[in-house]
N, C-alpha and C positions, 0 to 999 in steps of 0.2 A: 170445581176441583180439576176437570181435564185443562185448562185454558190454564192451570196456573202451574200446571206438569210441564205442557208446552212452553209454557214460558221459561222456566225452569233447567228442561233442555236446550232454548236457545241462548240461555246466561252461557252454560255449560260448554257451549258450543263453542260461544264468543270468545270464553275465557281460555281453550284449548288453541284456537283458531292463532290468539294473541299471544300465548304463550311461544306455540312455534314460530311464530314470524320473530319473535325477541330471539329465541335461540338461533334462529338461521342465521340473524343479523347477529349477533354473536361472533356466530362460526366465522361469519365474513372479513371482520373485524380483526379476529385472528390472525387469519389468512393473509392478509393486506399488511399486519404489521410483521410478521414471520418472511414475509418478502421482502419489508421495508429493512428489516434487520440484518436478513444474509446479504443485503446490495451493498451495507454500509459494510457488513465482515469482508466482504470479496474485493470490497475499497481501501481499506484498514489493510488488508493480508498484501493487497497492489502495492503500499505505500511503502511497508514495511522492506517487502522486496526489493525495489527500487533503490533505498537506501542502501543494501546491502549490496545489493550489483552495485552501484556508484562506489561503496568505499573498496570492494573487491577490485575494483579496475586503479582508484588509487595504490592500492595496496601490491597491484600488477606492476604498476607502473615503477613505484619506488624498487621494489626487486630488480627487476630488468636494470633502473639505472645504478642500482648497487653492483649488479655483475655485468653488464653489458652495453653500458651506456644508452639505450633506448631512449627515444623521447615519446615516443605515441603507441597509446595499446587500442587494438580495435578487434573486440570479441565476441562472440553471442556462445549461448547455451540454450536448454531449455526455459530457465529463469529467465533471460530476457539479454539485452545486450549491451554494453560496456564501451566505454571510450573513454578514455585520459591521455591526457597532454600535460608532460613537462615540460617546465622551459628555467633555464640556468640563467640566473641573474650576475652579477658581477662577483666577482670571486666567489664565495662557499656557498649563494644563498640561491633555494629553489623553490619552484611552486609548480605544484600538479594539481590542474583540475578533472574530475574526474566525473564522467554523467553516466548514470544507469535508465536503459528504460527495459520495463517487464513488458514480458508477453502476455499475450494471455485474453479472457473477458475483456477487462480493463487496467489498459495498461496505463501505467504511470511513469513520469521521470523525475528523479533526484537527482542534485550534483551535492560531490564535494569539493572542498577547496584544504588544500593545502598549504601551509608555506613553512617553510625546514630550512634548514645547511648541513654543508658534511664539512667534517674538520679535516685538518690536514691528516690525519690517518684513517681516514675513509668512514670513520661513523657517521650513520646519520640520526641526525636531531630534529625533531616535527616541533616545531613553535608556536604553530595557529592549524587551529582547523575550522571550517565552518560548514554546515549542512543546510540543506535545503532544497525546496520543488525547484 
């Protein structure tokens, strides 16, 4: 009867001993993908910014050449920093490309591309746009 107490408590034991090492490995598991996930949000959130600095510096640019004929914007902020370049093609027709990169952990760059004309009473008209790293 004592030898099969003992034994009893060492199943006991076993059984507790393997319970917690699953639960550690668990927690661990967790851990590692809760890391994996905010790398990829802090990546996603870079990219997103990026794009908006890029068409923000478009969107710099075309103003300026609406009121001031400007060809090149070069900016920074907290968000990150901006550059676009316009260039006037043969009569009305124009193209600004425009690149953002973020600050930050990890920083990212997007451009855009633009191509427009302004008519003879100063409008202007966006015809193509493209985005991208």
């Amino acid at each position: 009867m004592r030898t099969s107490k003992r034994r009893e408590r060492g199943f006991v034991l076993i059984a507790a001993l393997t319970l917690a090492i699953l639960y550690f490995a668990l927690m661990e598991l967790m851990l590692v993908d809760s890391g994996r996930e905010l790398a990829e949000a802090q990546r996603f959130r870079s990219r997103v910014v990026a794009g908006i600095v890029a068409e923000n510096a478009v969107e710099l640019a075309a103003h300026r050449m609406a009121v001031s004929g400007g060809m090149t914007i070069n900016e920074s902020d907290e968000q990150g920093s901006m550059r676009a370049r316009m260039t006037r093609g043969g009569g009305e027709a124009f193209e600004i490309v425009g690149e953002g990169r973020t600050s930050g952990v990890l920083p990212q760059d997007a451009k855009v591309f633009v191509q427009g004309r302004v008519d003879a009473s100063g409008n202007i008209s966006i015809d193509y746009t493209m985005h991208g790293q």
